[in-house]
ZADREN-411279 format. One record per atom (N, C-alpha, C, O): x negated, y negated, z. Coordinates in steps of 0.02 Angstrom, whole numbers, plus 50000, padded with zeros to 5 digits. Each point is the difference from the previous one (the first is absolute). Example, Ala and Ser with C-alpha at 12.3 -4.5 7.8 and 13.67 -1.06 7.14 Angstrom:
REM residues 2
493405028450390/500454994150000/499554994050000/499485000150033/500704994649931/499584994150003/500394994550037/499754994550008/
REM end
This chain:
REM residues 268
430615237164559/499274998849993/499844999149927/500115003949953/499594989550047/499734999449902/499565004749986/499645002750043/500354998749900/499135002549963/499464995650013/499455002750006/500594991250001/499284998750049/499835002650037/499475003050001/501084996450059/499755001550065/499925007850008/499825002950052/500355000149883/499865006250009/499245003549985/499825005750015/499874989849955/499465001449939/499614996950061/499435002250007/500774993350037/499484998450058/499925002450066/499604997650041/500825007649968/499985004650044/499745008649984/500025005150035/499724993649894/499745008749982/499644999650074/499934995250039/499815013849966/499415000550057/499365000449958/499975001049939/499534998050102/499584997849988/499685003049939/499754997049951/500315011650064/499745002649965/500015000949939/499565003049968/501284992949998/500375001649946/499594991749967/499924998349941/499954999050104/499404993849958/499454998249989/499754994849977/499975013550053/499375000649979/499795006149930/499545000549960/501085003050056/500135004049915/499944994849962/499534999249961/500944996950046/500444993349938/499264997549960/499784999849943/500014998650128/499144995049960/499665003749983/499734996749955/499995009050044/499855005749984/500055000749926/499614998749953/501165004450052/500394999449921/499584995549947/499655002049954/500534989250073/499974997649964/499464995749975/500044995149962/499285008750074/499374998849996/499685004049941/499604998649956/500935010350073/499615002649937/500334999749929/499745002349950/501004993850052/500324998349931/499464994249969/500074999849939/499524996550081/499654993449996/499725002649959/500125000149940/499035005150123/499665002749944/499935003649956/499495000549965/501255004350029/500215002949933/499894995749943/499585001349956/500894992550045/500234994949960/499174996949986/499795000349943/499954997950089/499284998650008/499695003149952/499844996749950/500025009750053/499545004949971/500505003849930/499715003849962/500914994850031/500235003749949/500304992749981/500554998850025/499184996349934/500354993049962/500425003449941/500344996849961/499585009450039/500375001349911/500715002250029/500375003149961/499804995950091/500545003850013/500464995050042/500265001450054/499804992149911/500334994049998/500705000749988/500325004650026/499954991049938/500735001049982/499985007149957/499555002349965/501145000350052/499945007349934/500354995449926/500324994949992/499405010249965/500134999049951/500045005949960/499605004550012/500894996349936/499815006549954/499874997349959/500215003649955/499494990650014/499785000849951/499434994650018/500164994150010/499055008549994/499484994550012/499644996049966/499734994750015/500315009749915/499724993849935/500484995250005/499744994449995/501115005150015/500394994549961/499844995850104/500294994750012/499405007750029/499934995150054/499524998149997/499954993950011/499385010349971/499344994249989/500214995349946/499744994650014/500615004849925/500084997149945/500464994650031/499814994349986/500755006050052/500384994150049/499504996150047/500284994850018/499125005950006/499484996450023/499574999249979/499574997850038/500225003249889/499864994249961/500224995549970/499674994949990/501315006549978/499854994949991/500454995450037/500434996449975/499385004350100/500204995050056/499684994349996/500184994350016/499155008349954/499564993349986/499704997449964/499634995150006/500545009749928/499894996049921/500504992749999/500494997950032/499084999649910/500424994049998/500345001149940/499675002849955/501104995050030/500045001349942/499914996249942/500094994050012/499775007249932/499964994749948/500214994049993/500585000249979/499184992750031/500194994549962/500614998549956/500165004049956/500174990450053/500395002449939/499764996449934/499694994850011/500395007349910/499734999549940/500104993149981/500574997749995/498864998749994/500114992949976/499714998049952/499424998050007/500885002049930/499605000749912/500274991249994/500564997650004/498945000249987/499974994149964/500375000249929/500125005249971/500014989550008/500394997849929/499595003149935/499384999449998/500885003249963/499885006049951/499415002950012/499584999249957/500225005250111/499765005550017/499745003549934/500305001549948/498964999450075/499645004449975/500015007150005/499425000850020/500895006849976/500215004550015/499565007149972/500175001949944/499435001050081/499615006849947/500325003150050/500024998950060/500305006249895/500465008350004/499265002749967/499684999549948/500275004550131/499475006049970/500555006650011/500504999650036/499315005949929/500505004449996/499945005949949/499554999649959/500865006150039/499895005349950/500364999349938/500064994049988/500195009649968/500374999249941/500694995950018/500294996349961/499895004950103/500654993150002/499814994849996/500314996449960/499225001150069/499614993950001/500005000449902/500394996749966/499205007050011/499915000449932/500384997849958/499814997049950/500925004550069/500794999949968/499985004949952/500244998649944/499505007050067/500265005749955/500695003149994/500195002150055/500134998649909/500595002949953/500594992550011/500624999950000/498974995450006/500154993849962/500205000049946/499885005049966/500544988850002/499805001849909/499554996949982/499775000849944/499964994350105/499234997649999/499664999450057/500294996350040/499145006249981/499484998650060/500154993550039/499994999150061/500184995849882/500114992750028/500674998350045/500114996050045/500275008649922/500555002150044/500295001850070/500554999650028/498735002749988/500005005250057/500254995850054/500124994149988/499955008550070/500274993550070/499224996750022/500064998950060/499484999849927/499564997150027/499994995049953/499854994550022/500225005749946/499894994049921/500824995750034/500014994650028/500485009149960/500494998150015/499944995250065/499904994149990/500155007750062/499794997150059/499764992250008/500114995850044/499615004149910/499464992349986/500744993550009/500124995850042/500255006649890/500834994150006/500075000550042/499994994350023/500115010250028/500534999650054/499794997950079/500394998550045/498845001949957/499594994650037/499754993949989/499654997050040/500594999949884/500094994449985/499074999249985/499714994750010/499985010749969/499194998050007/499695005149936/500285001249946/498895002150085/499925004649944/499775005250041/499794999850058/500295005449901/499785008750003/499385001349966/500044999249939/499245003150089/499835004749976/499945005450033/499915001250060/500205003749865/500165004550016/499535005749976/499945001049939/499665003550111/499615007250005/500415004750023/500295000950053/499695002349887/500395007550010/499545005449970/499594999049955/500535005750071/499565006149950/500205007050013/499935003250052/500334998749892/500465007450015/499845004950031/499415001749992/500855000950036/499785007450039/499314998050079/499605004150022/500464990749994/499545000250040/500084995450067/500354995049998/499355006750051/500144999450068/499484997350032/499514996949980/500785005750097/499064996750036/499525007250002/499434999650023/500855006949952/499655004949994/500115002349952/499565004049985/500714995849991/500015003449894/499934994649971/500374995250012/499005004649933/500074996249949/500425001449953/500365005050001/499634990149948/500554998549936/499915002049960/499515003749995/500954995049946/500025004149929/499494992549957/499725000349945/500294993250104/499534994849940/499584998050060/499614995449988/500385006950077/499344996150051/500085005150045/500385004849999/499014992850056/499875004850057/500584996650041/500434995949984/499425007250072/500385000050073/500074992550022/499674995849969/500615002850069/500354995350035/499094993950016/499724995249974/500215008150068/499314998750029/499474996149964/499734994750014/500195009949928/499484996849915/500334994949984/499764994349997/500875007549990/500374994249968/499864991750051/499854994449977/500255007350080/500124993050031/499174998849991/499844994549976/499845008150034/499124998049993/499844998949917/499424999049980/501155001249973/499794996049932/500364994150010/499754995549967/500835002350070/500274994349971/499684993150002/499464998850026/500894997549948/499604991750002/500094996250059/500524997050014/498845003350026/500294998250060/500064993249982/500164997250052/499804997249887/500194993449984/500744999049994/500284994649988/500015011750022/501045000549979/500304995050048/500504996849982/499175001950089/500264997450057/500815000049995/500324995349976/499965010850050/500765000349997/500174999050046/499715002950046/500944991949973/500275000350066/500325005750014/500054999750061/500145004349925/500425004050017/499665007249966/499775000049943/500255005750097/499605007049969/500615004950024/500165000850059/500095001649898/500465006249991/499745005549991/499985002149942/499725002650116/499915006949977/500325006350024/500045002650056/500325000049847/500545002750004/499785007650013/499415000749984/500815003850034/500015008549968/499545001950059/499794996650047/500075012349930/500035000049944/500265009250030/499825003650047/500704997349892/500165008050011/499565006149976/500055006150004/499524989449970/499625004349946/499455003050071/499675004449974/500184995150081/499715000950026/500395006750058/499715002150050/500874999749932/500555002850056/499565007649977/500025004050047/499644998549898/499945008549988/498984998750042/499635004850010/500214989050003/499224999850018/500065004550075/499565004250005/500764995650032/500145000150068/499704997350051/499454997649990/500845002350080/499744995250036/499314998250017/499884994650026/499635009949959/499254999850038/499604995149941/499915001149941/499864992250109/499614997149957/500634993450003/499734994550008/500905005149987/500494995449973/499854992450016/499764994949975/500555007750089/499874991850033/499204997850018/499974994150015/499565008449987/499624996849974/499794997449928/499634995549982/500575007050000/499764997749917/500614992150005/499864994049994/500625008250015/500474992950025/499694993950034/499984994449975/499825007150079/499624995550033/499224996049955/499794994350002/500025010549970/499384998249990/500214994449924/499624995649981/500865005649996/500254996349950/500484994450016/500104995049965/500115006250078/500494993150037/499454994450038/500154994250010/499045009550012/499544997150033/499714995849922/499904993950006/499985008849930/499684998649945/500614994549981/499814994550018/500695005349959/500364997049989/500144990450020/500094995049966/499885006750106/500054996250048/499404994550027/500054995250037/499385007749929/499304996649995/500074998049923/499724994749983/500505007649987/500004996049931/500164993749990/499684995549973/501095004350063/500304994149994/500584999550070/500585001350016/498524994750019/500435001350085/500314994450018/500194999150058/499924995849887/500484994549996/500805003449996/500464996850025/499635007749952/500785002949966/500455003050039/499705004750027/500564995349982/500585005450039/500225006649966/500205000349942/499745005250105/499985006549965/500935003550035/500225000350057/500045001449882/500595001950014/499845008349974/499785001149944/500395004850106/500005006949950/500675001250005/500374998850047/499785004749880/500545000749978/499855008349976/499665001849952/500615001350085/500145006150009/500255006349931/500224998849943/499685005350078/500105006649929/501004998749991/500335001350051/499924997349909/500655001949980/500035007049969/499475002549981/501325002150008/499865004950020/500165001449899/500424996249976/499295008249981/500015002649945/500645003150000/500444996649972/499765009650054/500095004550018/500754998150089/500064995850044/500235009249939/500434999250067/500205008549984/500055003849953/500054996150141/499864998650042/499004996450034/499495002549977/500514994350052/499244997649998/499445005750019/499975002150058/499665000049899/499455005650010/499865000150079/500224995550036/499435009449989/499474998150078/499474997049973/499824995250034/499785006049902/499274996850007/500234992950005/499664996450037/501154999549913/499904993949976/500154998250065/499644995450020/500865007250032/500094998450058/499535000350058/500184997750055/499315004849937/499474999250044/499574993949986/499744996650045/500175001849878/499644994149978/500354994150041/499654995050005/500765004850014/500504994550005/500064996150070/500024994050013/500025013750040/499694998850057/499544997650017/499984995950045/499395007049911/499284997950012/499954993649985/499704996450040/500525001149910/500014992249976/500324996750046/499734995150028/500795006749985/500194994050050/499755000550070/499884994350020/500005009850020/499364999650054/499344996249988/499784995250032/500075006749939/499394996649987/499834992749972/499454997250001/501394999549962/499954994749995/500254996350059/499844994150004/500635009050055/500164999050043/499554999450068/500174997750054/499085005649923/499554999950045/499594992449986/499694997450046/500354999349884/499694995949994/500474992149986/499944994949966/500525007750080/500604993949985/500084996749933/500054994249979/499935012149995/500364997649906/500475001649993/500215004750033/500264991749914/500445003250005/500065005249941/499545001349961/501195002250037/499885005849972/501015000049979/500544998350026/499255004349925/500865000849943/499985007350005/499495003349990/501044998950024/500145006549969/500525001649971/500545000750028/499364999849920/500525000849936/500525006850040/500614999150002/499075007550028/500335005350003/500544999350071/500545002650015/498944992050022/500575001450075/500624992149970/500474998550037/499454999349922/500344994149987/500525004449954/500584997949995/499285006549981/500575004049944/500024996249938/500524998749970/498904999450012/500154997449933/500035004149950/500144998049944/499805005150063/500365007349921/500265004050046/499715001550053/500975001049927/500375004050033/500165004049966/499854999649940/500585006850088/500495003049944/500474996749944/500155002849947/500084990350077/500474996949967/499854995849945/500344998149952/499135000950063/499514995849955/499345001749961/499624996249971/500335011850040/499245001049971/500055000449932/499534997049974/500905006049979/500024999549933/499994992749988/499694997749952/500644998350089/500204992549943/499144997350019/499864994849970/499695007550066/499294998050021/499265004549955/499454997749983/500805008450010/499495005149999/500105000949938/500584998549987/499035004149952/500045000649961/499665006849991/499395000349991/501105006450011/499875006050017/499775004149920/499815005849999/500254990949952/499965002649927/499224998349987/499605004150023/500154990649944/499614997849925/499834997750056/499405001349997/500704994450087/499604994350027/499525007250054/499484999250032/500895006649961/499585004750057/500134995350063/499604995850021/500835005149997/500354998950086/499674992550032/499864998250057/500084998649876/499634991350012/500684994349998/500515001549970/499404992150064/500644996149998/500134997549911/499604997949959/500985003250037/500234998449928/499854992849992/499684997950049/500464996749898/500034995650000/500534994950042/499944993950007/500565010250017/500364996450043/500005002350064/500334998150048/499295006049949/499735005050061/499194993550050/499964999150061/499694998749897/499494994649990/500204994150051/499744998350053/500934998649905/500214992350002/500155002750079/499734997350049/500705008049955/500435001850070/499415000250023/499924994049992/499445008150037/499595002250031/499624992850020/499784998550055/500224998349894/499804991850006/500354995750035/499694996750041/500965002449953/500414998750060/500115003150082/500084996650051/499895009849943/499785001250058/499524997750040/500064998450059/499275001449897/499384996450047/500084993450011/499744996650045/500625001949915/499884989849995/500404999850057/499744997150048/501055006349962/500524997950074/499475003650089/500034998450059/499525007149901/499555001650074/499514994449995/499914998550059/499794998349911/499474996450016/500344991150024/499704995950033/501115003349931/500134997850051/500224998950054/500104994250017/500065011750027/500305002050054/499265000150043/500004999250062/499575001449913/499374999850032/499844993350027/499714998750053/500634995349880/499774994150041/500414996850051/499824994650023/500715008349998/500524999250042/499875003550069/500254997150048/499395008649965/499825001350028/499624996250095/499594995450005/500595006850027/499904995550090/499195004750024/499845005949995/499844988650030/499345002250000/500095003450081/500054995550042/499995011149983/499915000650047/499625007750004/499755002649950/500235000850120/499685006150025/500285004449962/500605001250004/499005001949952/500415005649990/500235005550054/499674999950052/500825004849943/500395002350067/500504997350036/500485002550029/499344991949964/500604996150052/500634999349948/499965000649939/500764997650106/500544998749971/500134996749927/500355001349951/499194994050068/500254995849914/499355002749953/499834994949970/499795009750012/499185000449980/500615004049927/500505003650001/499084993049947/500445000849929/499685007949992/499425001750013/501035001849966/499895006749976/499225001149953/499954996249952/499545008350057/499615000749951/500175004849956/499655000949950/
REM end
């Protein structure tokens, strides 16, 4: 005798349990929706269904010698340069075959102001909105890792929203906190997260210097300048840091336009 013919000979009564059963599994399922697939971990599953249906970023298409403003903190600045002009944002300009300007201002973030301007925020509400840059680099900032989280990502948003009305012709690339210091702090590592979510919420794209390992153990002295630069990229620390962005921004234009989530969706 098969298992069909067995499952069609229950008695009666054993198929009126069954429907029973599976009437009140319904309106369990019905009345309790949170108790769907299990999961132990529910932020990283609501965060997998969003972005089932973000789209992901475009890929980067800079016209012939690209217009480029690096907004940014004292790296942006090129401090412990042997000149400011030095720094990797100045640098950067050759190696996109175009020009850099470049806003930097020490010690300051999208919530700590600087040692020569305010906060992130002021700053983008002075610039010239006549710059029309194709391309907007905004870098950092670590200086913001001791503010802590309350308040963060909004002040982010509200400056990525200011930014983005300035010069809503441009393409906005954020380029993430690199790390001073190793092993990578929690505050600088929390900045980092937050940045890339949130540029990931607005299908931008987003660099991260720390999950890419661009300063390592093996390499942080020949980068960091732990003496006279106070834990800033040396002068060859700069050029290296300039090359790094120039090979991410063009891996960006190589990039396949699809869903983010799915199989081929380029890493954010």
């Amino acid at each position: 005798m098969t298992a069909a013919s067995t499952r069609r000979r229950l008695p009666l009564a054993g198929v009126t349990v069954a429907v029973i059963l599976a009437i009140a599994a319904l309106v369990l399922g019905i009345l309790r929706p949170w108790s769907g697939a299990p999961s132990s971990d529910p932020v990283g599953a609501a965060a997998s269904n969003d972005s089932a249906v973000a789209i992901a970023p475009a890929p980067l298409l800079l016209p012939e010698d690209p217009t480029v403003l690096v907004f940014g903190d004292s790296w942006t600045y090129g401090s412990a340069a042997t000149e400011p002009t030095l720094g990797y944002a100045y640098v950067l300009a050759d190696l996109l075959d175009g020009e850099t300007i470049v806003n930097g201002v020490r010690g300051s973030g999208y919530l700590k102001p600087g040692l020569d301007g305010p906060a992130f925020g002021e700053r983008i509400a002075a610039l010239d909105p006549g710059l029309a840059p194709d391309l907007v680099v905004m870098q950092g900032s670590i200086n913001d890792r001791e503010q802590g989280a309350a308040g963060y990502r909004e002040a982010v948003d509200a400056a990525w929203d200011a930014m983005s009305a300035k010069y809503p012709d441009a393409t906005i690339v954020i380029l993430g906190p690199a790390p001073h210091e190793l092993p990578v702090g929690a505050g600088t590592a929390r900045i980092d997260v937050d940045l890339g979510e949130l540029a990931a919420a607005r299908g931008w794209w987003y660099i991260s210097p720390i999950a890419d390992g661009w300063i390592s153990t093996q390499n942080y002295l020949s980068v960091i300048d732990v003496d006279l630069g106070r834990r800033h990229p040396s002068t060859d620390g700069h050029r290296y840091l300039a090359e790094k962005v120039a090979a991410a921004l063009a891996e960006l234009g190589d990039a396949p336009v699809t869903e983010a989530g799915s199989e081929t969706a380029p890493e954010q």
